[in-house]
Every structure is written in structure tokens, then in C-alpha cells.
C-alpha positions as CSV (number, residue, x, y, z in Angstrom):
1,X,-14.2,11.9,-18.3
2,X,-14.3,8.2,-19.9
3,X,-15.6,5.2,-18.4
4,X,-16.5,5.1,-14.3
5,X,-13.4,3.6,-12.9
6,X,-14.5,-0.5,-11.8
7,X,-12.8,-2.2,-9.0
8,X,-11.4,-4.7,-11.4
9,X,-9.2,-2.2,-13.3
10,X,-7.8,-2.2,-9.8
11,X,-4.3,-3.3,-8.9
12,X,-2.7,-3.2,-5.0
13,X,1.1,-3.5,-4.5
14,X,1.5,-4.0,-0.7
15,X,5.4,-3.8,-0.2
16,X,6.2,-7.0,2.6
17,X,9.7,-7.8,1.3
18,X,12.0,-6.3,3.7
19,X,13.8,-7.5,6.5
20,X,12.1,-5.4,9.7
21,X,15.1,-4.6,11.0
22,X,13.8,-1.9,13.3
23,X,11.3,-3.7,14.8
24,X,13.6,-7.0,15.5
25,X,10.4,-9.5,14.4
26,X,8.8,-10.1,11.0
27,X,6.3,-6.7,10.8
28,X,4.1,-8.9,8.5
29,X,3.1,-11.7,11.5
30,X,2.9,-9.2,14.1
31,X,-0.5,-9.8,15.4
32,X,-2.9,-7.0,15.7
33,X,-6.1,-8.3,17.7
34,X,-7.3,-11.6,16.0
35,X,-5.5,-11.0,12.5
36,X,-1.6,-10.6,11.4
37,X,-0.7,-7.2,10.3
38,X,-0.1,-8.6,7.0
39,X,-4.1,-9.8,7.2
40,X,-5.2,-7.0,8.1
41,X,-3.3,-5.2,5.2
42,X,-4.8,-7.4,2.8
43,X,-8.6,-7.1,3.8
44,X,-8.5,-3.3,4.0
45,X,-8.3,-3.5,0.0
46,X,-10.8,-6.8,-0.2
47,X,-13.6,-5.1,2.0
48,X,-13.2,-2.1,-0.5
49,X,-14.2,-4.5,-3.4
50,X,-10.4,-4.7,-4.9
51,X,-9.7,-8.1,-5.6
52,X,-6.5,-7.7,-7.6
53,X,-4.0,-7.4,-4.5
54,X,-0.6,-8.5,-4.5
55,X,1.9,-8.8,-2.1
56,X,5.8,-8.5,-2.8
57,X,8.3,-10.7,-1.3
58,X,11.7,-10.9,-0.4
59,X,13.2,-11.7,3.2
60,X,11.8,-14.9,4.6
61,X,9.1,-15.2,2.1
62,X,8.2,-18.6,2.5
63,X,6.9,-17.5,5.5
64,X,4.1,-15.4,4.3
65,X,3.1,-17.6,1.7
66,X,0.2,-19.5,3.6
67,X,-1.4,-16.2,4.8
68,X,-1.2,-14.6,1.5
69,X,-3.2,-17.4,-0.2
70,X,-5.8,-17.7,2.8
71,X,-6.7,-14.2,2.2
72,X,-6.9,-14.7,-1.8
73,X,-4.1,-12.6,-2.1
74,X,-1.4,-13.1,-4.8
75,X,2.6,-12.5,-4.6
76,X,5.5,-11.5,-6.4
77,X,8.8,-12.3,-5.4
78,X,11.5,-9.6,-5.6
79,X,14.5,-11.2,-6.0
80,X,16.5,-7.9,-5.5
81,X,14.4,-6.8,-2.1
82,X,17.9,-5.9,-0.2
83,X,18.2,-3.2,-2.8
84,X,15.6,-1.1,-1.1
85,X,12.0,-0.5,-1.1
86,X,11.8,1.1,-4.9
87,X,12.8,-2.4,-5.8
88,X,10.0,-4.2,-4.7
89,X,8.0,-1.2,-6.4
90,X,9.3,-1.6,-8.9
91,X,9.2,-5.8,-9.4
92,X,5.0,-4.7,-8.6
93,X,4.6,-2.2,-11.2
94,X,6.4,-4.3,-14.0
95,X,3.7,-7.5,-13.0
96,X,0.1,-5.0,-14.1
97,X,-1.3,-6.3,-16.3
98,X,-2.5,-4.4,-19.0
99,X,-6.6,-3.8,-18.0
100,X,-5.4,-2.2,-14.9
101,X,-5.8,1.7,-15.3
102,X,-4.2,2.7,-11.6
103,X,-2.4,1.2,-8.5
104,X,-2.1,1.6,-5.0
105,X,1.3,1.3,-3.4
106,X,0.8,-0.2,0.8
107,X,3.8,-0.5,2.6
108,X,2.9,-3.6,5.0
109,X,3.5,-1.6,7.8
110,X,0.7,0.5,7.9
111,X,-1.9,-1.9,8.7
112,X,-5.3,0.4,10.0
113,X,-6.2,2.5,7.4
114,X,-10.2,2.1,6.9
115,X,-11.8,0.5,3.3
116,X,-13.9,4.2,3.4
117,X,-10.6,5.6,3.1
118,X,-10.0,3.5,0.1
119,X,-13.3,4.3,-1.6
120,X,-13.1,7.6,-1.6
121,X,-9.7,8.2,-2.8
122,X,-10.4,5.9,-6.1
123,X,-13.5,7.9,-6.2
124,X,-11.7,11.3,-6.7
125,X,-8.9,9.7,-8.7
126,X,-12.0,8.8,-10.7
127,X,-13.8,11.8,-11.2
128,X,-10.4,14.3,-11.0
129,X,-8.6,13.4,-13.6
130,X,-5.9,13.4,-11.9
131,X,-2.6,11.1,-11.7
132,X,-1.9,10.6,-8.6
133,X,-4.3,10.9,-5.7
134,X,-2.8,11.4,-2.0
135,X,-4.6,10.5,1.3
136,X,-3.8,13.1,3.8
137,X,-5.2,13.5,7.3
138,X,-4.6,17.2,9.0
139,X,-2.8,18.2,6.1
140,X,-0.4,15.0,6.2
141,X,0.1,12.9,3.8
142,X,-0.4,9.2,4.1
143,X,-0.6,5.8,2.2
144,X,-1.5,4.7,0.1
145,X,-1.4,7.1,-3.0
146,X,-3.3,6.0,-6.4
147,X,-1.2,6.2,-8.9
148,X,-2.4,5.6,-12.9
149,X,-0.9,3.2,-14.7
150,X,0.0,5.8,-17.3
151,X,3.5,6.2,-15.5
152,X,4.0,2.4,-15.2
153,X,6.9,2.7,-17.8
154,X,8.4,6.1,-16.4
155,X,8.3,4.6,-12.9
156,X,10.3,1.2,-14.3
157,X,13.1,3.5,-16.2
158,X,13.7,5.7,-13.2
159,X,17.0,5.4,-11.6
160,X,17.1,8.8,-9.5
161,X,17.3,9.5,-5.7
162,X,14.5,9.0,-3.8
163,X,12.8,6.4,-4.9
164,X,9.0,6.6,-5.8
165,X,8.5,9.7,-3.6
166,X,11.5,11.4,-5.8
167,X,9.5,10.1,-8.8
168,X,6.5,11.7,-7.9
169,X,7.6,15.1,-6.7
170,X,8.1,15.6,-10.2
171,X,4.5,15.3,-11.1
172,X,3.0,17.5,-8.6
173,X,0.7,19.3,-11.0
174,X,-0.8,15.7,-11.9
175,X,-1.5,15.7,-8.3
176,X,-4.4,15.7,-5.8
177,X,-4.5,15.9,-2.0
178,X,-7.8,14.2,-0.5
179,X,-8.9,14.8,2.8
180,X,-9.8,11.7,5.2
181,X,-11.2,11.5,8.7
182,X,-8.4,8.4,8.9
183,X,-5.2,8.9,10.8
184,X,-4.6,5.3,10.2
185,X,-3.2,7.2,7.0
186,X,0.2,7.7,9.1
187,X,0.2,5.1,11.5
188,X,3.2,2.8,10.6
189,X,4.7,0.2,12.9
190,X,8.1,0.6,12.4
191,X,9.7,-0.1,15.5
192,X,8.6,-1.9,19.1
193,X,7.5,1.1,20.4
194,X,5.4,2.3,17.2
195,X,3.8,-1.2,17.5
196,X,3.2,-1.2,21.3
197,X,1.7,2.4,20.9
198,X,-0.7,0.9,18.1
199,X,-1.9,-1.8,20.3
200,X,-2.4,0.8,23.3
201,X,-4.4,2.9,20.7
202,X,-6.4,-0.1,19.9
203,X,-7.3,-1.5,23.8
204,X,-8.2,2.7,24.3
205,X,-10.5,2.6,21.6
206,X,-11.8,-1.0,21.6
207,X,-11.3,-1.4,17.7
208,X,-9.9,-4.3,16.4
């Protein structure tokens, strides 16, 4: 099975470079309790012992910046972010360096998925030997998937529909579903309502 997978060999591409259209404010500084979605993003990966996250840029960058470095976070700036999110995939995938054996793709968005969720699926990514490794929760599929780094160069050269998701579809029997007791998994904030139905979540369930 080779060498026991170490967090360092780690790399996290959280996507933050588009414009939050849909929700009419910056997703990223939306604040969720005492942190910033974008925070709480960030420390999800950190309190799993991944050090090696990186944020991708594009609308308003500048104002991220601070927040990114206070977390210990680095960034990438994707010059072509009004192309779509596979851009900013993209722009991550091409910056891994070359002791990183897998990535996970976040899409800022989805801000309370649990660090257990993230040990266990680089666990069984690990141990499966499998390619990619899917969170789901009831049978759903969440984020974020580990992918290796063994399809960094397919995923750079791919220019068909669908972005990373019509990538992967083609590598299904590389695949694994995992199982998690996290329906943070599929909790995006996409619009207003998504967010104001988050926070309601939250003040039911007193965790922040």
C-alpha cells in the first residue's frame, strides 16, 4: 500500500474567487458566530492537522488578504476567476507542488463541515487506494472530495463540459463513497436565505 499518507503531503484549494452574486454580499466575510465564513473554512482543514491550505482569488481580493494571512493561510490569484469556477481549479491544481500526493477542492461556501469529517476521508483515501474519495451523508454527496495528485496534469488539459465534476464522472471506478455523520457535507450558503437558514440551524443547536 506504500507509505501512511502524512498531513504534509497535504494540499487544500478552497475556491473564494467569485463574485457572490446570489447572495448580494461577499460569501467569504459573512460572519458565522465569532469567525468569517472564510475563517471558518480555513480552520476546518488546520484543526485536521493540514497546514498546506490555499485560498484562490479573484473578485475583490484585496479584501481577503488580511484574513487569509491571520489564519496562516496562503493564496493564489486567479486572474481568469470570471471564467467560472474550474478556472480557479484549475489556477490551484497547477500551484502543487510536487511532495503533495492528493488535494482537497472547498468551495468557500460550505463553511461547517467538521475536522472528523476531514480525518476520515484522508484516512480511506489512504488505506483504499483509491483516486478520489467522496464525502457523502445519507447517500449524498458533499465536499470536499480528495482527489490524488496523479490527475493534476489530466485535470489542467481538460477543456470539456462540466467542469471538475465532468472530469471526474469519468473516473468513477477510481472512486470511493465514504459515509459521514456530517450534513455540513451539503450545507452551502448560496443565497440570503441559505445563509439565514444556516444561522437559524446554528442558534437551534447552539454550535458555533
Amino acid at each position: 500500500m506504500g507509505f501512511k499518507l502524512k498531513r504534509s503531503e497535504i494540499t487544500v484549494l478552497v475556491l473564494a474567487a467569485g463574485r457572490s452574486s446570489r447572495m448580494g454580499d461577499l460569501k467569504p466575510l459573512l460572519k458565522i458566530g465569532a469567525k468569517t465564513v472564510l475563517e471558518r473554512v480555513i480552520s476546518v482543514f488546520t484543526e485536521a492537522g493540514i497546514t498546506d491550505v490555499r485560498v484562490i482569488l479573484g473578485y475583490r481580493h484585496s479584501e481577503l488578504l488580511p484574513q487569509i494571512e491571520e489564519c496562516g493561510a496562503s493564496w493564489i490569484r486567479n486572474y481568469q476567476w470570471e471564467q467560472g469556477m474550474f478556472s480557479s481549479v484549475k489556477a490551484g491544481v497547477a500551484a502543487i507542488g510536487g511532495s503533495t500526493r492528493c488535494f482537497l477542492v472547498m468551495p468557500v461556501d460550505i463553511p461547517m463541515v467538521e475536522p472528523a469529517t476531514i480525518d476520515k476521508l484522508v484516512d480511506v483515501f489512504d488505506q483504499s487506494g483509491k483516486l478520489v474519495c467522496y464525502p457523502t451523508f445519507r447517500g449524498k454527496r458533499g465536499h470536499p472530495p480528495v482527489i490524488s495528485t496523479q490527475y493534476r496534469y489530466e485535470i489542467l488539459q481538460w477543456e470539456n463540459p462540466g467542469g471538475l465534476g465532468g472530469f471526474l464522472k469519468q473516473k468513477r471506478a477510481d472512486a470511493i463513497d465514504v459515509d459521514v455523520e456530517d450534513e455540513g457535507i451539503l450545507l452551502d450558503i448560496d443565497t440570503p436565505e441559505d445563509y439565514r437558514n444556516l444561522l437559524r440551524r446554528i442558534t437551534e443547536t447552539h454550535s458555533v
